[in-house]
N, C-alpha and C positions, 0 to 999 in steps of 0.2 A: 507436448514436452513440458516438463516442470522443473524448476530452481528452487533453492531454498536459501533462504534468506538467512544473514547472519556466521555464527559458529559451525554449522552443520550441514555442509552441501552436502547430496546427495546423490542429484542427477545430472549427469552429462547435459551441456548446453548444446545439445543436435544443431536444435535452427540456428545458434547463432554460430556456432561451426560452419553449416554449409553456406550459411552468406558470405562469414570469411571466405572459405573457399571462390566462392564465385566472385569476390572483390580483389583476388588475389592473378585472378584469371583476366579483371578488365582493363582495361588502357585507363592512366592518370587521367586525373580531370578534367570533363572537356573543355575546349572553348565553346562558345556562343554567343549568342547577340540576346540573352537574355542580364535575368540581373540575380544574384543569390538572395534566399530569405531568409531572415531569421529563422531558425531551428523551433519546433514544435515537437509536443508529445516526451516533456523533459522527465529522464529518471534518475534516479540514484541508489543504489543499493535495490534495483527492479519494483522501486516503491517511484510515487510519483511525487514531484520537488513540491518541496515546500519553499512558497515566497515570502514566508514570514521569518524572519531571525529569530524571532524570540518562540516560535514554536518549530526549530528543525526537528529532520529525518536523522534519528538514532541509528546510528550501524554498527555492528562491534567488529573485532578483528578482522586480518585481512583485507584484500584490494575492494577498494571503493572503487565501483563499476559509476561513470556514468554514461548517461546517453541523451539523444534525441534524432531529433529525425529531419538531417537536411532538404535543400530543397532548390528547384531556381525556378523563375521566372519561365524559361524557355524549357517546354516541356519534350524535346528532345536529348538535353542535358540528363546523362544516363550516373557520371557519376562526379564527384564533388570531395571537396576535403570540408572536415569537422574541425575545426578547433575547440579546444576547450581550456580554459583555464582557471584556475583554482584561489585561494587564499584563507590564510584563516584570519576569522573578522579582528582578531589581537593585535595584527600586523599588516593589513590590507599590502605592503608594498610586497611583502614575499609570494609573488604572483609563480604558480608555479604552470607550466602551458604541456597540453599532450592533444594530440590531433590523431585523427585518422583520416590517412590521404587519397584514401580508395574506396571510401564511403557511397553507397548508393542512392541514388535521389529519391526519396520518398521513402525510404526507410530506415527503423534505430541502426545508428552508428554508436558504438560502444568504444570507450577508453578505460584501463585499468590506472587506477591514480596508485603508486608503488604504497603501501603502507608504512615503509620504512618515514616517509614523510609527511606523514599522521601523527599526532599526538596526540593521547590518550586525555579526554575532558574536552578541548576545544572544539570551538565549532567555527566550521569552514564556508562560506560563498563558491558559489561555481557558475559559471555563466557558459552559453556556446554562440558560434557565429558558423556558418557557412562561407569558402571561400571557392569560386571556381576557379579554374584552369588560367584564364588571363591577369588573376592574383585580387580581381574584384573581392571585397567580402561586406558580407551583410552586416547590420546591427547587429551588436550581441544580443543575447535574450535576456529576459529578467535575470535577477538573481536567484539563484537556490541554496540554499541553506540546509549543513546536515551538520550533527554532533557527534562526532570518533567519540563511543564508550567501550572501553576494552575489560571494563572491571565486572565481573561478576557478581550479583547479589551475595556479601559474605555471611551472611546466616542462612539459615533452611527457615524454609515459612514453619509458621502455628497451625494444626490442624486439630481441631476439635468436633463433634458431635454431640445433637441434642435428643436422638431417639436412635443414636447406637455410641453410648458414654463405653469409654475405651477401658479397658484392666477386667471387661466382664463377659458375661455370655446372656446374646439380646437374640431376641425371638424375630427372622427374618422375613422378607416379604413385604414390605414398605420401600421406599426410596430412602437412603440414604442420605440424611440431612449434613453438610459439611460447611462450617468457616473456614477459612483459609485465612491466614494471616500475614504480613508481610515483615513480622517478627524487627520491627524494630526498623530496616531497612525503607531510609527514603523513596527511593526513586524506583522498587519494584511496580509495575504496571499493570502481571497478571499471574497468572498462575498456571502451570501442565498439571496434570494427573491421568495415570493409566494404572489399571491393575493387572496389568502383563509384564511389568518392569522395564521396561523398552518403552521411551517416550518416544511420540510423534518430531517430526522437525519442526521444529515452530517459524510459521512465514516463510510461503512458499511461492510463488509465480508460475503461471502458464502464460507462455509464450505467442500472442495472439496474432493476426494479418499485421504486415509488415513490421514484423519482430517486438510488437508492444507489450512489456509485461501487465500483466493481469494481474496483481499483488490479493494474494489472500492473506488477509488478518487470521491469523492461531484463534483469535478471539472467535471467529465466527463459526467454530466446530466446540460446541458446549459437551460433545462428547470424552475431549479432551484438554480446554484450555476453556478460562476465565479470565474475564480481565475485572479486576480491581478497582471499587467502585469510586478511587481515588488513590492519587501515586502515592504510594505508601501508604496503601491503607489496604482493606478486605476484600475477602468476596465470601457468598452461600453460596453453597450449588445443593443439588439432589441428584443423587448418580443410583444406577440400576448397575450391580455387578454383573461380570457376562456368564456368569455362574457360580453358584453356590456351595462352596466347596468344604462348607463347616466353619474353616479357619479360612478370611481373607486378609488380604494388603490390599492396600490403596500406598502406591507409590505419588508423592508430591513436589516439584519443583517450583521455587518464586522464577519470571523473567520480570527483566528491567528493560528498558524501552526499549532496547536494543535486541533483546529475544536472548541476551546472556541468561543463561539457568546457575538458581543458587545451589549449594545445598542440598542432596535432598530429605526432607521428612519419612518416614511412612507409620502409616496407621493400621493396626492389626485390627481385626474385626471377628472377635469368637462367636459363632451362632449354631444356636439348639436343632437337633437332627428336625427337617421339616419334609423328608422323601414322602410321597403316598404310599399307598398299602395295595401290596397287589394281589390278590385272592386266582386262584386257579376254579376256575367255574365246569368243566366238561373235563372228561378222563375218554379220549380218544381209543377206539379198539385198537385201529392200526396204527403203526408208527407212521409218523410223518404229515397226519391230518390234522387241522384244525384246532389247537387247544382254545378254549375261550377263557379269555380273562377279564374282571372286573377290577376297574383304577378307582381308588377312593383317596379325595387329596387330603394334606395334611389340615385337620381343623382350625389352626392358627394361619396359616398360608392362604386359608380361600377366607378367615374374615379379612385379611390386610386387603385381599386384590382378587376378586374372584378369575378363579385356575380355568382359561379356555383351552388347553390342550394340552396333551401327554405326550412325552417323546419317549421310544421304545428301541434299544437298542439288543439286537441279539447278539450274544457272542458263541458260537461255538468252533468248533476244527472247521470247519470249511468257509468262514469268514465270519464277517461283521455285516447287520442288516439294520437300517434305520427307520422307522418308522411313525409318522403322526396320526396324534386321534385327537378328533375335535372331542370337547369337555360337553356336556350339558348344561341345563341352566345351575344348577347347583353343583357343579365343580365334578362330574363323573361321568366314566368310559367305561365303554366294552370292546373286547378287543379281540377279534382269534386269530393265532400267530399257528403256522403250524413249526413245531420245532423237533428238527431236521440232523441237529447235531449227532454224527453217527456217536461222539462223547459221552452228551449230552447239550444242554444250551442255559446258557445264565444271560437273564433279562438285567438290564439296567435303565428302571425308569425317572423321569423327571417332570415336572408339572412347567408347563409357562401360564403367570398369571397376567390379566388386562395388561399390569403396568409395566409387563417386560420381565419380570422377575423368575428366575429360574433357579427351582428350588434345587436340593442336595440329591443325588441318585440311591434311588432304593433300588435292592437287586431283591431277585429270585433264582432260584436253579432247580434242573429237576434231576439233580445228582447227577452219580457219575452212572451213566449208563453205557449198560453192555451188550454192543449189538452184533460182535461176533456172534457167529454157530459155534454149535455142539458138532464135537467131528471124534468117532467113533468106528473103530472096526473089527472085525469078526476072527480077524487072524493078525495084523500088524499094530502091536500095541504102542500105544504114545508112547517114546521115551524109553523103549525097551528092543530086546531084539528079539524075533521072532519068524514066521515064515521060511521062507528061502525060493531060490531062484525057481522059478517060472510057477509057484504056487500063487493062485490066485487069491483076491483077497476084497472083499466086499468094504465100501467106506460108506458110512450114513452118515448124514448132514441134517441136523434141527437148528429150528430157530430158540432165538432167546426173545424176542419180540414176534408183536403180532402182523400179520400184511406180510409177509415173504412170500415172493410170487418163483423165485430160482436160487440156483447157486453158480459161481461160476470158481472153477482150480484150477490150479498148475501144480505138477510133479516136479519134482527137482533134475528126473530125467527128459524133461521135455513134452510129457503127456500133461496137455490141456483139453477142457470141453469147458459147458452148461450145461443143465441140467434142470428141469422144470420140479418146483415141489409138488407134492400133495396136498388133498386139504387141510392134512394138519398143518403142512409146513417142508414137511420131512423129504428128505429125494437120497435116493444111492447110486454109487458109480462101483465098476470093477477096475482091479489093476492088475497087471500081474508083473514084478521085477523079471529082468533081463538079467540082473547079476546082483550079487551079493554086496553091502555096503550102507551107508548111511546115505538116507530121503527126506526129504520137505516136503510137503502138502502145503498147498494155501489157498484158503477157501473163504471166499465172502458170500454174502447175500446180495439180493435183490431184491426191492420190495416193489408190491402191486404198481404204485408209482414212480417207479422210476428211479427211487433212490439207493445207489450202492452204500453198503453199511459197513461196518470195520471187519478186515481182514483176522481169521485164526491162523494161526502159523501151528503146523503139526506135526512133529519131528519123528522119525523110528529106523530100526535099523533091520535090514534083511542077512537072512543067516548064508 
């Protein structure tokens, strides 16, 4: 289960629901012949307390959780109350007190401090004790110390580049060199960036044995966040985009200590077409075998980062197919796709090089192909009227491709079969109408392997 930290929850608190639950279920605090302890495993905003005042836990909006994790002496004492109480260091007497009286022994007991009694800039003390059931209670704990920042970074950070200068068109396939700036703005700490528009939650917690959060720093995913190589002040990064789309953004947000986002930047990124070149190698007799194709990568793209593989996408009417080829030593593939498209099929490839880099998609296609039959007859003309009632009438079926192994129809009165071709291709059927009126025919192929091909639709009228 995970949290997130700050302005932007995300995930439902599971475990610490089903412990409510189960504390909601237990009898008050017990008695015993033991003694309570001071509280262990302190948190605050699912970070871990800091006992220094002059360097507190940043949290922005909303209820200041904290917690820790009671305890007594006598290790049949199941459950225990928390107290906790509050101040902020300005006024030490304004003590303000929240407990939970059904807290379980040996694990995080959580209190919501109302935010309404937060003010924004100050920083606050908070300490806990354990009390059992006969109204004993332990030493408070240290103190902890956090800073309510409610304010957001009000500028957008600086974002500049030194081997992709902005207003131009830069030849792609390197990392991506970025400063980040914190535009003026004291107390930013680091920075997001995503090129999907949708930023990550910054600082998030997993909920670990006996409810202890697990605080991830935003910082520690370089994929997404950087932290500032001083408050108010910079960062480089080198980013690999997750594809190459010609025109990219890079979206950018400052956070301040507290994981408040400013602002945001974004930086356009214009880059020269860098797809491979895909050459058609083999001209297959039958449809649906084998084509070979050779990948030659873009010459700017394999000096940046030498190209170890190709990604091959088919698209025709019967779906979407994906496919990898390992590169060679010098950036080149072969490849035989068989393509199946009863349409046709348009390739769309792309190079991934060492450093991650994935170039622009270059396509191919092998037009628009037609793999209906020829459907022809001897007495019932397409599109016209002709014959009449119980005159029979001969129908011939050719291919427009090679490999046709049958045919298979249906009459508009109900008469279906197959029908095996000849070597050429060719096969005939008889019909003969019942009654006078307008017919459909519809005839597909089959080829040697298996594959059905696009439907002719064949219209006529009997006299």
């Amino acid at each position: 289960m995970q949290i997130s930290h700050g302005t932007r929850v995300r995930v439902a608190l599971a475990s610490i629901l089903s412990i409510g639950l189960a504390l909601l279920a237990a009898a008050p605090a017990d008695a015993a012949g033991g003694a309570p302890n001071s509280p262990t495993e302190l948190f605050n905003a699912y970070q871990a307390c800091s006992t220094d005042s002059t360097a507190p836990v940043y949290v922005g909006p909303g209820d200041l959780v904290l917690e820790g994790i009671p305890s007594d002496t006598d290790s049949t004492v199941t459950t225990v109350t928390e107290q906790f109480q509050s101040w902020p260091l300005s006024d030490p007497t304004q003590i303000a007190t929240n407990s939970d009286d059904y807290a379980l022994s040996g694990n995080e007991a959580a209190v919501n401090v109302d935010p309404a009694s937060l003010t924004n800039g100050q920083t606050y003390a908070w300490q806990a004790r354990t009390v059992d059931a006969s109204g004993d209670a332990s030493a408070w704990s240290v103190p902890c110390y956090v800073a309510v920042d409610d304010t957001a970074p009000a500028s957008a950070p600086t974002v500049t580049s030194v081997n992709y200068p902005a207003g131009q068109e830069d030849q792609g396939g390197a990392p991506i060199r970025l400063t980040l700036g914190a535009n003026g703005v004291g107390d930013v700490g680091g920075f997001g960036y995503t090129w999907v528009g949708d930023f990550p939650v910054a600082g998030t917690a997993e909920i670990g044995a006996h409810g202890i959060p697990q605080f991830q720093s935003p910082y520690s995913d370089p994929q997404y966040f950087t932290q500032a190589d001083t408050l108010g002040g910079s960062a480089t990064v080198s980013l690999i985009p997750p594809s190459d789309t010609g025109y990219i953004i890079l979206s950018v947000e400052s956070l301040d200590r507290a994981f408040n986002a400013s602002p945001v930047t974004t930086y356009d990124i214009r880059l020269t077409p860098d797809g491979p070149t895909i050459t058609q190698v083999s001209h297959p007799s039958e449809f649906g075998k084998p084509t070979a194709f050779k990948l030659t990568p873009n010459p700017q793209i394999q000096a940046a980062s030498p190209v170890v593989s190709y990604t091959v996408v088919d698209n025709n009417s019967q779906g979407q197919t994906s496919t990898t080829v390992k590169a060679d030593a010098v950036g080149n593939a072969e490849l035989k796709l068989p393509l199946d498209g009863i349409y046709g099929d348009m390739l769309s490839v792309t190079t991934t090089s060492a450093d991650g880099w994935v170039s622009q998609p270059e396509s191919w296609n092998n037009g628009n192909v037609d793999t209906t039959p020829t459907v022809s007859s001897n007495v019932y003309v397409e599109n016209g009227t002709s014959g009449g009632v119980g005159v029979r009438g001969t129908f011939t079926f050719a291919p427009k491709v090679k490999g046709v192994a049958g045919y298979t129809y249906t009459f508009s009165d109900g008469t279906t079969g197959s029908v095996k071709a000849d070597d050429k291709g060719d096969a005939r059927v008889s019909w003969t109408p019942a009654q006078s009126g307008s017919y459909d025919l519809n005839v597909y192929a089959i080829t040697k392997s298996g594959i059905q091909l696009a439907t002719y639709y064949y219209s006529f009228t009997v006299n």
